[in-house]
N, C-alpha and C positions, 0 to 999 in steps of 0.2 A: 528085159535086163540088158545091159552094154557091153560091150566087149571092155576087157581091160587094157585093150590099146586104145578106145576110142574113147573121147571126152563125154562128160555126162550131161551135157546139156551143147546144144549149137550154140556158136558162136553168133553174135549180132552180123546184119549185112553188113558191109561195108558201105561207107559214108561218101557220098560224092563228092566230087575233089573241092568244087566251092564253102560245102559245110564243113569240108575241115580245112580249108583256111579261114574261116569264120572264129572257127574254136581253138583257134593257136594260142586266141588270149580270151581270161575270162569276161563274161557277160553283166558282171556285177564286180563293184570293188572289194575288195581283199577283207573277208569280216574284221570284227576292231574287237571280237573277245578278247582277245588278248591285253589289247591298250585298255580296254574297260577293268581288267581284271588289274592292271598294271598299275593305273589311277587308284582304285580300289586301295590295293593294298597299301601304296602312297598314301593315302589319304590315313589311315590308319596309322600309318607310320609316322606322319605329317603330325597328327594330333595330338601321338602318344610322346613325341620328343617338344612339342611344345605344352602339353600339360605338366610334364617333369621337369621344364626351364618355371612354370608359373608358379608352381609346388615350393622348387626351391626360394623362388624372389619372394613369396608369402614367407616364408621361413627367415629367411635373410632382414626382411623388415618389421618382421615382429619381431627376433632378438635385436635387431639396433634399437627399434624405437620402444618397445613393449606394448604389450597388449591395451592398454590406454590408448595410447598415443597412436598408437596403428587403426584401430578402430575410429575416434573420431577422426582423423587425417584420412580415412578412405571413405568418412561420408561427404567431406569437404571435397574430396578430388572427384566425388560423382557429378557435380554439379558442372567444370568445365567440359569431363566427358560427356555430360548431354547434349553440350553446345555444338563439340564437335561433331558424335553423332548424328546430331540431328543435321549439319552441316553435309556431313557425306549422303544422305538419305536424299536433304534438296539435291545434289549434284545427280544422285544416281534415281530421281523419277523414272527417267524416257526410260528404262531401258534395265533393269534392278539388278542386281548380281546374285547370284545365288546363296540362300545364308550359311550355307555349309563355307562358303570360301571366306564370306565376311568374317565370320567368327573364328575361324582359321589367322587371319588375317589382323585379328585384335589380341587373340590369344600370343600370336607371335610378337606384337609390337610390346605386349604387356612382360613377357617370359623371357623367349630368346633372347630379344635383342637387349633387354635390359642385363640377361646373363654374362652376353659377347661382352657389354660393353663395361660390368664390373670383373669379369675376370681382366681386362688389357688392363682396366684402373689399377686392378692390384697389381699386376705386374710392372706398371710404370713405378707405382707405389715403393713398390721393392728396389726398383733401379733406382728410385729417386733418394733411396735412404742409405743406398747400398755408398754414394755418391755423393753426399755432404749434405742430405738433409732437402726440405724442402724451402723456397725461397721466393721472392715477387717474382723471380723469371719463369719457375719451372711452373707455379700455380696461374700465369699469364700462359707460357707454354698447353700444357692441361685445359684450362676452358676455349683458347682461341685454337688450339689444334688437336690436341686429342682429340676432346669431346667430339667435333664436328665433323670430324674424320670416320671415329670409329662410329659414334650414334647415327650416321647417316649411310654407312657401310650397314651396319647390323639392319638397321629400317629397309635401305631398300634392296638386300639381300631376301628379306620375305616376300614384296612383290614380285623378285627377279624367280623367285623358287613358284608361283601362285601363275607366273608366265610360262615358265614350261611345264608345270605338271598338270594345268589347266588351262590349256592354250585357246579351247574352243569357248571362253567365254573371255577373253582378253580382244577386246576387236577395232581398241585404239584410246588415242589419247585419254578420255575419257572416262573410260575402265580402271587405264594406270592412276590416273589421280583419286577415284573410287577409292580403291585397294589401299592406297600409299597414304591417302588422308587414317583408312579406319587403324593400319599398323601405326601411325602416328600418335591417333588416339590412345591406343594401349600402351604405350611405349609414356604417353605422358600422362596418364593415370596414374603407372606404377610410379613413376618419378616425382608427381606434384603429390603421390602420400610421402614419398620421402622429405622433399621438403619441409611440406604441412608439419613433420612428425617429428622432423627437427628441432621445429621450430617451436611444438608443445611441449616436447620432452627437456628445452631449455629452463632452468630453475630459473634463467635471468631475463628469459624475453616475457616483454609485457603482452596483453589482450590487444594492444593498437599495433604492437609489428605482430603480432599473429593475422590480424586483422586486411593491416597493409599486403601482409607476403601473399595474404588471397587473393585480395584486388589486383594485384601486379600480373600474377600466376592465374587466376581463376576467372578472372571476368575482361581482363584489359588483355593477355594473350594467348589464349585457349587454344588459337589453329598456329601459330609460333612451330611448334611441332611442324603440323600439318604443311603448313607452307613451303618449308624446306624441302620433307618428303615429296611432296608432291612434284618437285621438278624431277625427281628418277621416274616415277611413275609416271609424268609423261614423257619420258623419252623411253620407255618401256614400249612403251602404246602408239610412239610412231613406229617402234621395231614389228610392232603387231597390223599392220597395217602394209610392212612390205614384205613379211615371209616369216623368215626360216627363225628358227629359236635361238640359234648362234649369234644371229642378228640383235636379237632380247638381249645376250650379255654384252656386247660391246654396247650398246643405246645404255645400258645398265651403270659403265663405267664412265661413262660420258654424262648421264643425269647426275651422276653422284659428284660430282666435279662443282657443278654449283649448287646443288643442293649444300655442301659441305661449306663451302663459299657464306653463303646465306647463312648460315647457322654458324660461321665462323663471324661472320659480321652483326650478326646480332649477340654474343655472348662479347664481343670485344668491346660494343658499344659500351655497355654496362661498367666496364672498365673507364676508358673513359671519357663518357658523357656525365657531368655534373647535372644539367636540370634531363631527370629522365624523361620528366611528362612534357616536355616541349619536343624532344628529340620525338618520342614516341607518336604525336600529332602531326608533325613535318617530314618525319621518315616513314613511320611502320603503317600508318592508317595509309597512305597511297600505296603501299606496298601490298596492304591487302584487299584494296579496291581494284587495284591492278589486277590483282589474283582470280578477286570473283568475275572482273570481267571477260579476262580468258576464258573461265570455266563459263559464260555465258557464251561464248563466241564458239566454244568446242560442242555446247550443247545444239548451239542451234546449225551447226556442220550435222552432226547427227540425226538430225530433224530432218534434213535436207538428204544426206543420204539413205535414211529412212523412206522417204518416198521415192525416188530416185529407183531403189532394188524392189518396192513392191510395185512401182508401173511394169515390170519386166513380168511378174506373174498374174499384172491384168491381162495383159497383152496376152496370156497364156490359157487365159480363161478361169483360173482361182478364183479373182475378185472382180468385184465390178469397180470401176474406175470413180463410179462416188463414192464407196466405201473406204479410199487413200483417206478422203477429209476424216474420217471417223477415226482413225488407224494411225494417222500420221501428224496431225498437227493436236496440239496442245487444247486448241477449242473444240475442236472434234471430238478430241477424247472423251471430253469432261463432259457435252452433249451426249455421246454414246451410253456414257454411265451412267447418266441421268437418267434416258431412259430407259436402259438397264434395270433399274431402282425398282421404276414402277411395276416390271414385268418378275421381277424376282430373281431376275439373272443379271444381277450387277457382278459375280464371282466369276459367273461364265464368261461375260464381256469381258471382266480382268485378266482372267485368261486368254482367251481371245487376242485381245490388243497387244501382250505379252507377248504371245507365240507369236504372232503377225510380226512384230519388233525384231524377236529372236530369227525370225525367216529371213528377214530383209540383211541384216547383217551375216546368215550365215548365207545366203545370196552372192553376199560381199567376198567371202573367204575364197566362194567358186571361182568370181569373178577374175579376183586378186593371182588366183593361184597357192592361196594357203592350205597346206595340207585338203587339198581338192579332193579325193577318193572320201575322206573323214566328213568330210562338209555335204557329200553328197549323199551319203547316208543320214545325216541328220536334216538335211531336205527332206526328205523321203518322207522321216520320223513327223517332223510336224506338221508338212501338209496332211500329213493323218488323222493328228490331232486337232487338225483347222478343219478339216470338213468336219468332226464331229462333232465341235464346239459352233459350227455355222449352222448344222443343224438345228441345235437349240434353238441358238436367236433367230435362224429363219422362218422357223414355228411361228413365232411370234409375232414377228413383223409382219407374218402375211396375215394373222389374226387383226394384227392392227389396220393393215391396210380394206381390208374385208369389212371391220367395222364404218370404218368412214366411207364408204361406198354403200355401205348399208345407210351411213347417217345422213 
């Protein structure tokens, strides 16, 4: 038993002077429970206020248009959202975003910002009538600056939100156009059933202007949307590229400037240009070749930065330095999968190639100095995941290599 002045157990030795200056500062970075919990809850948050913006713009276009007219007008507006969809899908191969964000990301284009941008309507609405009524200036006013002001505020308000609450999957231009393209989508879904539903709900328009308002809307400019957005979300995605998040809003109000511009230029057009379909041949078709081949020129910068951060963990002993071709280029890929296929583990390799992707860009963030501590922890996480996904396909390949040495 101990005396009651004396402690009940000894004290540790004392630590030599060099191991406690070793341990002034910790040995690992600062856990991210916290930020994980804090995402978390965001996301939750995130989902629950854009499913009660989509709730009510479901409600808001059924009583305008009615249940008829709502219904076939949103089977009609499926078809340019495929186009687009399927548009952001080619952009977003190399490198995929995760679905939880994308549908985040559609749900807000489709809800939110459709909300933002009918409540300023009503409000102008009110000031407009409060005021002598409406007139050709204020309804030229309304589509060449409202509209393109508040619709491209509200749009890339949801990528600027998708940037800081999700920053560790934002890793440049690239991403921002991802994002900004799929809120564009939802944003003109909701809007092209509005028209659509206008347009059937009219006792006076015929089956050929229902016809036409689709071809114009539906097949002739489906990324119209898109294209606009997409200039915030790449200036998003250079702010992702040099740091801090603060940096994301100012790139924010800076994309928004000509995104707004663009979308101010194309509603004016309509006003007036007399032959649209000449206009739309010698203006807007260059304007979206131009488009894709930016997004060609940012993909293949990706490409290239892609090999570029995983030579750094050949060098390191991870990979072997022919496994880049696999990993890194486009024919590689498509090679690895293949013979993935045969072996049963084409899911594996898609993971694989994936996590390898996701390494090199979070490689990138170390590099950069973005949120460094955060990046170096999710280094950690996927080189974990990469040896045990190497394990697989190394099974294999050595079975294959085995046999042709047998053959």
């Amino acid at each position: 038993m101990t005396s009651p002045t004396e402690p009940a157990t000894t004290a540790p030795q004392t630590a030599p002077d060099e191991v406690r200056a070793s341990t002034r500062h910790p040995l690992t970075p600062p856990p991210r429970r916290p930020r994980s919990v804090g995402i978390l809850v965001g996301g939750i948050v995130g989902f629950l206020v854009v499913g009660v913006a989509l709730l009510l713009v479901i409600a808001y276009l059924g009583i305008v248009l009615g249940p008829p007219a709502f219904f076939v007008a949103g089977l009609m507006a499926l078809v340019p959202l495929a186009i687009v969809l399927l548009g952001a899908h080619w952009i977003d191969r190399w490198e995929p975003e995760p679905i939880g964000i994308r549908i985040f990301a559609f749900l807000w284009g489709a809800g939110s910002s459709i909300v933002i941008a009918l409540v300023v309507d009503s409000a102008v609405q009110i000031f407009v009538k409060a005021h002598g009524g409406a007139n050709g200036a204020t309804d030229l006013f309304q589509a060449v600056v409202q509209a393109p002001m508040v619709e491209e505020g509200a749009k890339g308000l949801g990528v600027l939100l998708i940037f800081l609450v999700a920053n560790k999957y934002f890793d440049g231009p690239v991403d921002g156009i991802v994002f900004a393209v799929t809120v564009a989508a939802g944003f003109a879904f909701s809007e092209n059933i509005q028209y659509f539903g206008l347009e059937l709900a009219d006792p006076h328009a015929t089956s050929g202007e229902v016809v036409q308002l689709f071809i114009l809307r539906g097949l002739l400019s489906p990324f119209a949307h898109a294209m606009f957005t997409s200039l915030t979300g790449f200036f998003i995605g250079l702010a992702a590229l040099r740091g801090g998040r603060w940096l994301g809003v100012l790139f924010a109000i800076i994309g928004w400037v000509p995104a707004a511009l663009l979308h101010a230029f194309w509603n004016g057009s309509l006003s007036f240009v007399s032959d649209f379909f000449g206009y739309y041949v010698v203006v807007q078709v260059p304007l979206f070749v131009l488009a894709v081949v930016m997004v060609v020129l940012l993909r293949r910068r990706e490409i290239r930065l892609t090999q570029l951060r995983l030579g750094d963990y050949v060098a390191a002993g991870w990979f072997h330095a022919g496994e880049i071709v696999s990993l890194a280029t486009p024919g590689g890929r498509r090679q690895a999968l293949t013979w993935a296929a045969q072996h049963r583990l084409r899911p594996v390799m898609k993971r694989y190639i994936r996590d390898a992707t996701r390494l090199a860009l979070t490689r990138n963030r170390i590099v950069i100095g973005r949120n460094r501590a955060a990046a170096q922890l999710d280094e950690a996480a996927l080189l974990t995941r990469l040896s045990a996904e190497r394990g697989r396909i190394g099974a294999a390949a050595a079975g294959d290599r085995a046999a042709r040495a047998a053959g």
